[in-house]
C-alpha positions in Angstrom: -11.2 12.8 -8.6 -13.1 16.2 -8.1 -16.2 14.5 -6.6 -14.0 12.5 -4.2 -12.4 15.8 -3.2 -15.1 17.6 -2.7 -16.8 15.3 -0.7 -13.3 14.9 1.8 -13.7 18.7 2.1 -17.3 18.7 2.6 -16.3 16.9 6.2 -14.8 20.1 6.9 -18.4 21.5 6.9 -19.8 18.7 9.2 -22.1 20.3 12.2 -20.2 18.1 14.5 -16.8 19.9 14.1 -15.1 16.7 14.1 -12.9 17.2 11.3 -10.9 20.5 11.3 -8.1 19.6 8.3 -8.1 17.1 5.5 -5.9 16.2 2.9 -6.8 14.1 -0.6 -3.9 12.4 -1.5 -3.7 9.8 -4.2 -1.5 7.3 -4.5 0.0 5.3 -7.3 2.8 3.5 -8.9 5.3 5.4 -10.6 4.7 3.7 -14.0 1.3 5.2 -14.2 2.1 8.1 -16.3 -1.2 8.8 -17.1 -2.0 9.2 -13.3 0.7 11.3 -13.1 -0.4 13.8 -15.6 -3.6 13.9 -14.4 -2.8 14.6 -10.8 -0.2 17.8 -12.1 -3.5 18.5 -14.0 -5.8 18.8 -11.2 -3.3 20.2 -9.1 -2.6 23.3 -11.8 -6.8 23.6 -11.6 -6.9 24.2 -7.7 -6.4 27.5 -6.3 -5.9 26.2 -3.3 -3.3 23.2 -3.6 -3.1 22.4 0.6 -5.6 20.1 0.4 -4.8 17.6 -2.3 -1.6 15.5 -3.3 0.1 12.7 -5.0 2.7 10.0 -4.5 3.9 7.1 -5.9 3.6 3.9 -4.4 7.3 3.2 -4.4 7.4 6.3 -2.4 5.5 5.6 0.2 7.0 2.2 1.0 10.2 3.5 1.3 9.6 6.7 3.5 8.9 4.2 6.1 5.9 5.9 7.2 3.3 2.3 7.5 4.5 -0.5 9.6 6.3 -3.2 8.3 4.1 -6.1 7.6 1.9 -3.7 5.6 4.9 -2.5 3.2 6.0 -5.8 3.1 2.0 -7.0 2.1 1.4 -3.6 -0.6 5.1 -4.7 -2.2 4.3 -8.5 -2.9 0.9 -7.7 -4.1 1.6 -4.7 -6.3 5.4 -4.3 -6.5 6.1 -7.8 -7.7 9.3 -8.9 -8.7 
C-alpha cells in the first residue's frame, strides 16, 4: 500500500507537470475487515491524509458515480446474490 502511494505521488514530481493532484484511494467490500483496519491504520500513519482514502464497494455502486452497465457488471461479479 505505501509503495503504491508513493509512487501515485511521485507523478506529482513528473518534469512534465502533467499531474498537479492525486488521490490513492482503495476500494473494497465492506466484509473485508481486515482491509478496513488496515486502511484506518495507514490513514492514522499519514500526516497528510488528502491524498489517500477508502471505500467500500457497496459504496461506490450506490453513490451512482460509474455508469450503469459498469455497476451492474462490478455487482454480478463481486456482489453476487
Amino acid at each position: 500500500m505505501w509503495l503504491e502511494h508513493l509512487l501515485l505521488l511521485s507523478m506529482l514530481q513528473h518534469a512534465s507537470g502533467s499531474w498537479t493532484w492525486a488521490k490513492y484511494v482503495v476500494i473494497h467490500p465492506a466484509g473485508n475487515v481486515d482491509i478496513a483496519e488496515l486502511c484506518a491504520r495507514y490513514r492514522g500513519l499519514l500526516r497528510d491524509p488528502s491524498a489517500f482514502d477508502a471505500v467500500t464497494l457497496e459504496d461506490l455502486l450506490d453513490s451512482g458515480a460509474l455508469p450503469a452497465t459498469t455497476t451492474a457488471a462490478l455487482r454480478e461479479r463481486y456482489l453476487p446474490t
